[in-house]
Each structure stands twice: as C-alpha cells, then as structure tokens.
C-alpha positions as CSV (number, residue, x, y, z in Angstrom):
1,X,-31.4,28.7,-14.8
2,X,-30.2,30.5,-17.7
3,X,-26.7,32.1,-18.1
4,X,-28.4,35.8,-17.8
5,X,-30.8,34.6,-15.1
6,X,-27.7,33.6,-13.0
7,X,-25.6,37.0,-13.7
8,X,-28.9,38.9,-12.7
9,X,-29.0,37.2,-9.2
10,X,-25.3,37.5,-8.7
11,X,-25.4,41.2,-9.5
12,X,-28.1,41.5,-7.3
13,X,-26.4,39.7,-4.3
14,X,-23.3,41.7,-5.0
15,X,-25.0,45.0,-5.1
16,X,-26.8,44.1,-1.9
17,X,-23.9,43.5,0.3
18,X,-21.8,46.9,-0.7
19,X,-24.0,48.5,2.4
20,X,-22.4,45.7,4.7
21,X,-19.1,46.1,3.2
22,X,-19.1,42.2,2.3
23,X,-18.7,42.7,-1.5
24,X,-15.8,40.3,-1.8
25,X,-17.1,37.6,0.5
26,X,-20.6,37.8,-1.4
27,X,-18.3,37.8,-5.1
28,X,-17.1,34.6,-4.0
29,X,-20.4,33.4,-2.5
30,X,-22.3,34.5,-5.7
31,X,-19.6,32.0,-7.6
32,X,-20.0,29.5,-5.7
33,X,-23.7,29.3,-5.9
34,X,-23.9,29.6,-9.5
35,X,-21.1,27.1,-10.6
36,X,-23.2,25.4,-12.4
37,X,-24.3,27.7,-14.4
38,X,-20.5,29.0,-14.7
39,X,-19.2,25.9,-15.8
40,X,-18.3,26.6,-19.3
41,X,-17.8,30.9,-19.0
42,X,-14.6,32.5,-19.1
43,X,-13.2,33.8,-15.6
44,X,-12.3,36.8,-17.6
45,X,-15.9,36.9,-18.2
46,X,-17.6,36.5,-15.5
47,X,-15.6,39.2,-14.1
48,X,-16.8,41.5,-16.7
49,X,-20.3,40.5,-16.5
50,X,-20.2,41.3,-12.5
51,X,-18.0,44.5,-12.6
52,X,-14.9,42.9,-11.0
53,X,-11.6,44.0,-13.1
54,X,-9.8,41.3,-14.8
55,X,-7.2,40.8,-12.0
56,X,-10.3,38.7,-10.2
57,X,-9.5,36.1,-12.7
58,X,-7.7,33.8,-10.2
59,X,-10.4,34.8,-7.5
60,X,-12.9,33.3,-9.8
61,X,-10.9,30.2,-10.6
62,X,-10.5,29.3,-7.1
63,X,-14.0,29.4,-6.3
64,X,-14.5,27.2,-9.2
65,X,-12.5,24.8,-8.2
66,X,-13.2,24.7,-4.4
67,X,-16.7,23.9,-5.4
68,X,-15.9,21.1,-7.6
69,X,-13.6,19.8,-4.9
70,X,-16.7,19.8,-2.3
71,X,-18.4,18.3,-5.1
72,X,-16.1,15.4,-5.1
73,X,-16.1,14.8,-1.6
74,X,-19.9,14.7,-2.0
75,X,-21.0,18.0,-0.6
76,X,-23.4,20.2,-2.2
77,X,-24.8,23.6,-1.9
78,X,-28.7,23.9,-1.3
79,X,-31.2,26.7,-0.3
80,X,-33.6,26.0,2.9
C-alpha cells in the first residue's frame, strides 16, 4: 500500500466515525493500522495530511510506538 493509498483509508475511517463521535479513538486506530506505511513520515505530517492540528504530534508518536512495542512482544494487527 502506497503512502497516499494509506492517507485515503485513514481519512476515510476518520470521517466515518465523526457520526459516532469516535473521531479520536478511530485517529489512533487509523495509526495504528497503517504503521507500516507511517514508518518513515513526520508526526507533524501525518497530522496535516489527516486534519489533526499539530499539537496531535505526541498523539501520533505514541501510537507509533505502542505498535512497535506489540510488535516486539510478537503481536500483530490483521483484518478477518
């Protein structure tokens, strides 16, 4: 999955959980999912490219690293 690709489907899972008022818990979901593809981006901007202001910065670093952490201990994240 491309960069782009990734950004589209968290927008999209962002967007869609304003209605539920889960916007934050899907932010950090959305992260979490696409770590991979986050690996090497700027906290700064993927908060930019998602419409979170800058002060999400150590939101997004967290997430980051609690997914490497579960990576560590030999967990990983997969859609049934």
């Amino acid at each position: 999955m491309t960069l782009e690709e990734a950004y589209a489907e968290m927008r999209k899972m962002i967007e869609g959980s304003r209605a539920r008022r889960e916007r934050s818990s899907a932010f950090h979901a959305a992260i979490m999912l696409h770590a991979d593809a986050l690996a090497d981006v700027d906290a700064y901007e993927i908060c930019s490219q998602l419409g979170f202001t800058p002060t999400h910065y150590t939101e997004v670093r967290k997430t980051l690293k609690a997914n490497a952490i579960l990576r560590r201990m030999g967990y990983k994240l997969v859609k049934e």
